[in-house]
C-alpha positions as CSV (number, residue, x, y, z in Angstrom):
1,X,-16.8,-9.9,6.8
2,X,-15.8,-8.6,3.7
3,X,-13.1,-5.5,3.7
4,X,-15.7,-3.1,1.7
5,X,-18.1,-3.7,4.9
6,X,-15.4,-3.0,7.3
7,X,-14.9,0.3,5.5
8,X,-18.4,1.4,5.3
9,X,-18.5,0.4,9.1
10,X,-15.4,2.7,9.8
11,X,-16.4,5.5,7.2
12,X,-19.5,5.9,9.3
13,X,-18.1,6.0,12.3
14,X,-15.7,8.8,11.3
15,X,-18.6,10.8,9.8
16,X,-20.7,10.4,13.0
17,X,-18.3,10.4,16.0
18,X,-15.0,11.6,14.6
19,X,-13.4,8.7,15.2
20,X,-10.8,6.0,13.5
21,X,-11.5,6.8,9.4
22,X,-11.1,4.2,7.0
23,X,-8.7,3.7,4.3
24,X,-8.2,1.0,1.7
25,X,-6.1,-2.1,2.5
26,X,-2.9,-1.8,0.3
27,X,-2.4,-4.9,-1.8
28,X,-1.6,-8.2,-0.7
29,X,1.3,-9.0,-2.6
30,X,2.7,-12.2,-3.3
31,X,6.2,-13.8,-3.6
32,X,8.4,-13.2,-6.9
33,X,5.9,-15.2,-8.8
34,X,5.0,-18.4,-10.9
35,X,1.9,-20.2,-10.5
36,X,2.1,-23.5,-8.9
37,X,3.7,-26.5,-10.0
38,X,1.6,-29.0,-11.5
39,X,3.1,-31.9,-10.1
40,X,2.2,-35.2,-11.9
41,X,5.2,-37.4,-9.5
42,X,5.7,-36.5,-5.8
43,X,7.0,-33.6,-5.2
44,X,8.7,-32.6,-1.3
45,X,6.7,-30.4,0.5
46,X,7.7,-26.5,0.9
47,X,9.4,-26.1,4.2
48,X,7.4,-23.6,6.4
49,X,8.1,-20.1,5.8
50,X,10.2,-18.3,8.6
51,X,8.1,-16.7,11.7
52,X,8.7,-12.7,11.5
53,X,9.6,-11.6,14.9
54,X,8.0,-8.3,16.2
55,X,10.5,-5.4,17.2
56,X,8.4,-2.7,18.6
57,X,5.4,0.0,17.5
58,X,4.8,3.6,17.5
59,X,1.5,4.7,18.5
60,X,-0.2,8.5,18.6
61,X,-0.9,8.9,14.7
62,X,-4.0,9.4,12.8
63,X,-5.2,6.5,10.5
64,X,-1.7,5.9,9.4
65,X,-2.0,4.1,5.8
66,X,1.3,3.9,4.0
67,X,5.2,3.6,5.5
68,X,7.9,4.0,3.3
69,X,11.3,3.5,4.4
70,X,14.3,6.5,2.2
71,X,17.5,4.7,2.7
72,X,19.3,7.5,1.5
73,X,18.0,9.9,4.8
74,X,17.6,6.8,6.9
75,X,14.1,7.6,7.9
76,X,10.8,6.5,7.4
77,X,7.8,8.4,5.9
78,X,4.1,7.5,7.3
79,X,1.0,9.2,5.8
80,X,-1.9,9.4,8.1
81,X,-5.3,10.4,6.6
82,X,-6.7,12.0,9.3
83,X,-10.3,11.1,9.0
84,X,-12.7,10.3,6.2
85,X,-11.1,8.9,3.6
86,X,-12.3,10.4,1.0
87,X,-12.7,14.2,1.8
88,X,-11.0,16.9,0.8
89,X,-10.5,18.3,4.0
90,X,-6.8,19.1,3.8
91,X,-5.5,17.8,6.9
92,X,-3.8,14.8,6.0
93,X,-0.6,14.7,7.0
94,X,2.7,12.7,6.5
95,X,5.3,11.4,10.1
96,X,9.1,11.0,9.8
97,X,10.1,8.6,12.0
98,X,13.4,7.9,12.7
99,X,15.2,4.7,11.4
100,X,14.1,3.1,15.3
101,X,10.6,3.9,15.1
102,X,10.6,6.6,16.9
103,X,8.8,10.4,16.3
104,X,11.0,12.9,14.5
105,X,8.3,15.2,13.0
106,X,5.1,14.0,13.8
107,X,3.6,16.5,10.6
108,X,6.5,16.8,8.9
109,X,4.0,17.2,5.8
110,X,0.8,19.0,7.0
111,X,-2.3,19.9,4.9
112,X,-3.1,23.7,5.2
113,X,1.1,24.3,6.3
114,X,3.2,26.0,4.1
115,X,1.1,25.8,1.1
116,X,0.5,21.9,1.3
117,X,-2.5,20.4,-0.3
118,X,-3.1,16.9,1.6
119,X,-6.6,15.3,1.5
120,X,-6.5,11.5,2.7
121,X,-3.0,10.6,1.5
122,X,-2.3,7.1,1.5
123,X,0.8,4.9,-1.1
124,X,4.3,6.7,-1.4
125,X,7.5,6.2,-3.3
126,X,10.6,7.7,-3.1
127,X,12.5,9.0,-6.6
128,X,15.8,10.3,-5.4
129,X,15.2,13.6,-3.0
130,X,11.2,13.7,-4.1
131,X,8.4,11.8,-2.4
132,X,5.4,11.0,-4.3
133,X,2.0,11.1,-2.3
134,X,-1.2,9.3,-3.6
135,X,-3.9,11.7,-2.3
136,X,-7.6,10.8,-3.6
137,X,-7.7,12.4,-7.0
138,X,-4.0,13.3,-6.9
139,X,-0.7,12.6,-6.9
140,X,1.8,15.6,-4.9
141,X,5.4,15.7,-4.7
142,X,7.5,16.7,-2.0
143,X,11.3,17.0,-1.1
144,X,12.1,14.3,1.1
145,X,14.5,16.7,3.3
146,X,12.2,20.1,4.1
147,X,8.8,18.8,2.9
148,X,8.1,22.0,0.9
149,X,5.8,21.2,-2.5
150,X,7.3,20.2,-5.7
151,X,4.5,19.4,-7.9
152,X,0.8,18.2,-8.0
153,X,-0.3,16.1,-10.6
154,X,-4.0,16.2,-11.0
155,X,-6.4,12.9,-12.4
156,X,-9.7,14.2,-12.9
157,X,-12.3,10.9,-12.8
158,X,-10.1,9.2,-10.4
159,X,-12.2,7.9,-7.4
160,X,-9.7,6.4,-4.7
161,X,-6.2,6.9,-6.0
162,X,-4.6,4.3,-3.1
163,X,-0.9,2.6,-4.2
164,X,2.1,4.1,-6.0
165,X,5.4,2.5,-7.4
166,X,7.9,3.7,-10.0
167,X,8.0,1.4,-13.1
168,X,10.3,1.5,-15.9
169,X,8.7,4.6,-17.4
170,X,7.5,6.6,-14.8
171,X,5.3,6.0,-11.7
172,X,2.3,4.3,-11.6
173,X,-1.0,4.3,-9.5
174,X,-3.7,1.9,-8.5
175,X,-7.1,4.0,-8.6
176,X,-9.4,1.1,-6.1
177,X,-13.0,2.6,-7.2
178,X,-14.0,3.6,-4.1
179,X,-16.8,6.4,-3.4
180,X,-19.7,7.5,-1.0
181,X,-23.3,5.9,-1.6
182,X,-26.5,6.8,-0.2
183,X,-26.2,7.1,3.8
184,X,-22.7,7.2,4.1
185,X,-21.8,3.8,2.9
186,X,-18.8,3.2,1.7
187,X,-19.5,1.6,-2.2
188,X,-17.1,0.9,-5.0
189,X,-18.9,2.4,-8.2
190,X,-15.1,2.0,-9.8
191,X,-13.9,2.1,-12.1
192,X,-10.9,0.0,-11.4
193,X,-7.7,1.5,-13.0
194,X,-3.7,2.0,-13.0
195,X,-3.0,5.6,-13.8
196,X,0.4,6.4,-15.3
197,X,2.7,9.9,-15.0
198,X,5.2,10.0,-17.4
199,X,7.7,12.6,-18.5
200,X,7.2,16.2,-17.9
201,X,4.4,15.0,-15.3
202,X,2.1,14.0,-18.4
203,X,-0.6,11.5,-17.0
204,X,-3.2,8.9,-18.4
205,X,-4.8,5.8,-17.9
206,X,-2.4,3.1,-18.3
207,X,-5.0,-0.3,-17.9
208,X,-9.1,0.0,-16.9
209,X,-10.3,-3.3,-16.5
210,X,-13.1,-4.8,-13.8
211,X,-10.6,-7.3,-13.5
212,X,-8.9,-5.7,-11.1
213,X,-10.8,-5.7,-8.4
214,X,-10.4,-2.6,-6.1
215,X,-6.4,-2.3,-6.7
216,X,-4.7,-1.9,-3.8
217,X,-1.1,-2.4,-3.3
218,X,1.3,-2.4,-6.1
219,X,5.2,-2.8,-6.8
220,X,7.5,-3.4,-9.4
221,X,9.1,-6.7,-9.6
222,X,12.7,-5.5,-11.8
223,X,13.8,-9.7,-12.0
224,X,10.2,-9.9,-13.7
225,X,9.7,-6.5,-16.0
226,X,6.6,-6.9,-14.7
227,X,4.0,-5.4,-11.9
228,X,2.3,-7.2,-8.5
229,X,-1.0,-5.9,-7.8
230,X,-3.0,-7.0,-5.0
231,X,-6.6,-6.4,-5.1
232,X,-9.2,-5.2,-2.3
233,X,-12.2,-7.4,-3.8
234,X,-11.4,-11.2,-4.1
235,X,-8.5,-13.0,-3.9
236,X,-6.3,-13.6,-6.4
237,X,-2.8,-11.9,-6.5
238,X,-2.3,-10.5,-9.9
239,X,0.9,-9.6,-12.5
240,X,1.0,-7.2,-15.3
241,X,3.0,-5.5,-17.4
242,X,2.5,-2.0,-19.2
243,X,1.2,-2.4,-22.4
244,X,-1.1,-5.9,-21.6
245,X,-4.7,-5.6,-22.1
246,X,-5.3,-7.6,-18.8
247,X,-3.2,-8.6,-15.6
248,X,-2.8,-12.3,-14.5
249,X,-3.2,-14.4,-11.3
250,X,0.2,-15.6,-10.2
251,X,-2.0,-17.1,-6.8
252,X,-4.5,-16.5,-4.1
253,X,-4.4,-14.9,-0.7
254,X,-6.8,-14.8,2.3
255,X,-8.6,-11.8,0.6
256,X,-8.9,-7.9,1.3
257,X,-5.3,-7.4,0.7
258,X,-3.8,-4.2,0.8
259,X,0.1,-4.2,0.5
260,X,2.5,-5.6,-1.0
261,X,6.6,-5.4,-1.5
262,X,9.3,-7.7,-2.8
263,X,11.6,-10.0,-0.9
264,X,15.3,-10.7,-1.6
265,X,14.2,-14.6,-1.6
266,X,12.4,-13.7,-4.9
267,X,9.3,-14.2,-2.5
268,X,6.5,-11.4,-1.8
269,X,5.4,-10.1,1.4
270,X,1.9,-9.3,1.4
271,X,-0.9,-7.8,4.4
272,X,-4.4,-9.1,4.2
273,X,-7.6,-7.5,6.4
274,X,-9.2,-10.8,6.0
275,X,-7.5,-12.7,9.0
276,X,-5.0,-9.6,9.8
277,X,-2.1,-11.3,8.7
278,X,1.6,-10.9,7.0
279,X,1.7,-13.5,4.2
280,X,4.2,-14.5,1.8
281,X,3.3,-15.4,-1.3
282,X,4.7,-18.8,-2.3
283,X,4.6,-21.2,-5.2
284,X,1.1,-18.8,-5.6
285,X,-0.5,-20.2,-2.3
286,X,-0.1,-17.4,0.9
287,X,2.2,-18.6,3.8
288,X,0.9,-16.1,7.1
289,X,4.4,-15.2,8.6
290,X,2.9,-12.5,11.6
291,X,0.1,-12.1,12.9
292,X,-0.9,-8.4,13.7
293,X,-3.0,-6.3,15.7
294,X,-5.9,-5.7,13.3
295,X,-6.4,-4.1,9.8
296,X,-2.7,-4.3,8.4
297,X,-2.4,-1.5,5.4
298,X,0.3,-0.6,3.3
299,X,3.9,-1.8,4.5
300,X,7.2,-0.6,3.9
301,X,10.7,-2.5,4.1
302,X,13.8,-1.2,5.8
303,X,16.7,-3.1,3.6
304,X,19.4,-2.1,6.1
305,X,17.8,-3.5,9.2
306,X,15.4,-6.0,7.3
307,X,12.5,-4.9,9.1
308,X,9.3,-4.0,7.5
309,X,6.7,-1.6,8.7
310,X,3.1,-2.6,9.4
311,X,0.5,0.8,9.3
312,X,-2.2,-0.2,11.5
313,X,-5.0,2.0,9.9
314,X,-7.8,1.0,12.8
315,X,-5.0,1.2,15.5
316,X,-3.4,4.4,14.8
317,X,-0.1,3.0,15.3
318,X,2.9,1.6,13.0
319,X,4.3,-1.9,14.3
320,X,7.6,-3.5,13.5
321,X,8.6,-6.9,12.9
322,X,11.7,-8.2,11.8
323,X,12.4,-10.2,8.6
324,X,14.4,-13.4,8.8
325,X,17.7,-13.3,7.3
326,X,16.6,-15.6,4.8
327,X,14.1,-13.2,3.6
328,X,15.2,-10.1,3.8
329,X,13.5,-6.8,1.4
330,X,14.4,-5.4,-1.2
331,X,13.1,-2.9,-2.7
């Protein structure tokens, strides 16, 4: 079933029982890049990637979709949306866990608290003590150490404002389309676009294109000068650079990919709804690495402990699996 089924499934159930919400699968991103050889002598076969090995979960959140990990604090940031996705109900809310997995402020960031604005937040990123919150229609700033409000930066048109990632000029953010339809289906009316703040918070529209196909996920690749974004619809993994008129495919994945982050090995590590998987991304073709326990959203990598975090949107719970040695994050 395709992912924008599965969230029109979920966004009904949330509107008629309260239940688990839905929230768009961050990108499936894919290993440091290159398409595939074209091989016209034998060429030895890849060996298989390394299994990740799981290390433990944390359950008791709300539709978790995006962890970060802040090396500087040592802790990890998960934003749980709380319900329908896209409602501006203002109680969204963001966990610190500790660098374990463990609860160490289960609403550290709370909608309605302390003059916080938070709808359905879902990608984050870290620039030095401020975290950066992708919420709808939105992007809101917060010191990483009391979670008091530094700054809201508004995108009027944007529909589903879902990934985030600092580039070389600022911070940019996949906007995946998404919006209600007749009934309470969940429909993608786009359009499909990366939204850029600069300095002094100014923001625009950095790339529109249908091309994109429901962005989810996206990081910056430094070795490259160049983006991975993993779309929702479809499923090629894509490259792009400011400035390009259209991104690339660098390879495919299973489909309905949501996250996506860099690996040391020049590899990317990428989630996918399709078959609930971990994949890397290698010579473009996906390599699944872990299987997980249904609807795997935005990840996050711990580079101390080389362990990545796995939101479980359906689940309400956050696993942990650890990377191999040979493939350990960076980020």
């Amino acid at each position: 079933m395709r992912e924008r089924y599965l969230w029109s499934a979920a966004l009904a159930l949330t509107l008629t029982s309260a239940a688990a919400c839905t929230r768009d699968r961050r990108e499936t991103a894919s290993g440091a890049g290159g398409t595939p050889t074209d091989t016209t002598t034998a060429a030895a076969p890849a060996p298989a990637p390394a299994t990740f090995k799981k290390s433990g979960e944390i359950g008791g959140l709300k539709h978790p979709e995006s962890a970060r990990y802040d090396q500087d604090l040592d802790v990890w940031f998960v934003s749980n949306i709380n319900g329908n996705p896209i409602a501006k109900d203002n109680n969204g809310f963001i966990s610190r866990l500790t660098a374990d997995g463990k609860v160490d402020s289960l609403k550290f960031i709370a909608g309605g608290v302390k003059g916080v604005t938070l709808n359905g937040p879902k990608g984050m990123v870290t620039v030095g003590d401020t975290l950066w919150v992708a919420d709808i229609d939105a992007v809101r700033a917060f010191n990483t150490r009391t979670g008091a409000p530094v700054a809201t930066v508004k995108f009027p048109g944007a529909k589903f404002l879902n990934d985030i990632a600092v580039g070389p000029d600022g911070i940019y953010i996949t906007d995946s389309g998404f919006g209600p339809g007749s009934g309470g289906q969940f429909t993608h009316p786009g359009p499909d676009r990366i939204y850029h703040i600069g300095a002094g918070h100014k923001a625009g529209v950095a790339l529109q294109t249908d091309s994109l196909a429901a962005p989810n996920g996206i990081t910056w690749i430094a070795s490259r000068s160049r983006f991975v974004i993993v779309p929702n619809d479809g499923k090629e993994i894509q490259e792009w650079a400011p400035g390009e008129k259209a991104p690339k495919s660098i390879g495919s994945g299973p489909g309905e990919q949501d996250g996506v982050e860099s690996l040391s090995d020049g590899r990317l590590l990428v989630t996918s709804w399709a078959d609930s998987s971990l994949f890397v991304l290698d010579g473009g073709r996906a390599e699944p690495v872990a299987k997980v326990d249904g609807g795997p959203a935005d990840i996050g990598i711990d580079t101390k402990r080389n362990r990545v975090a796995v939101p479980l949107l359906m689940q309400d719970k956050v696993e942990f699996w650890d990377i191999p040695a040979s493939s350990a994050g960076q980020h």
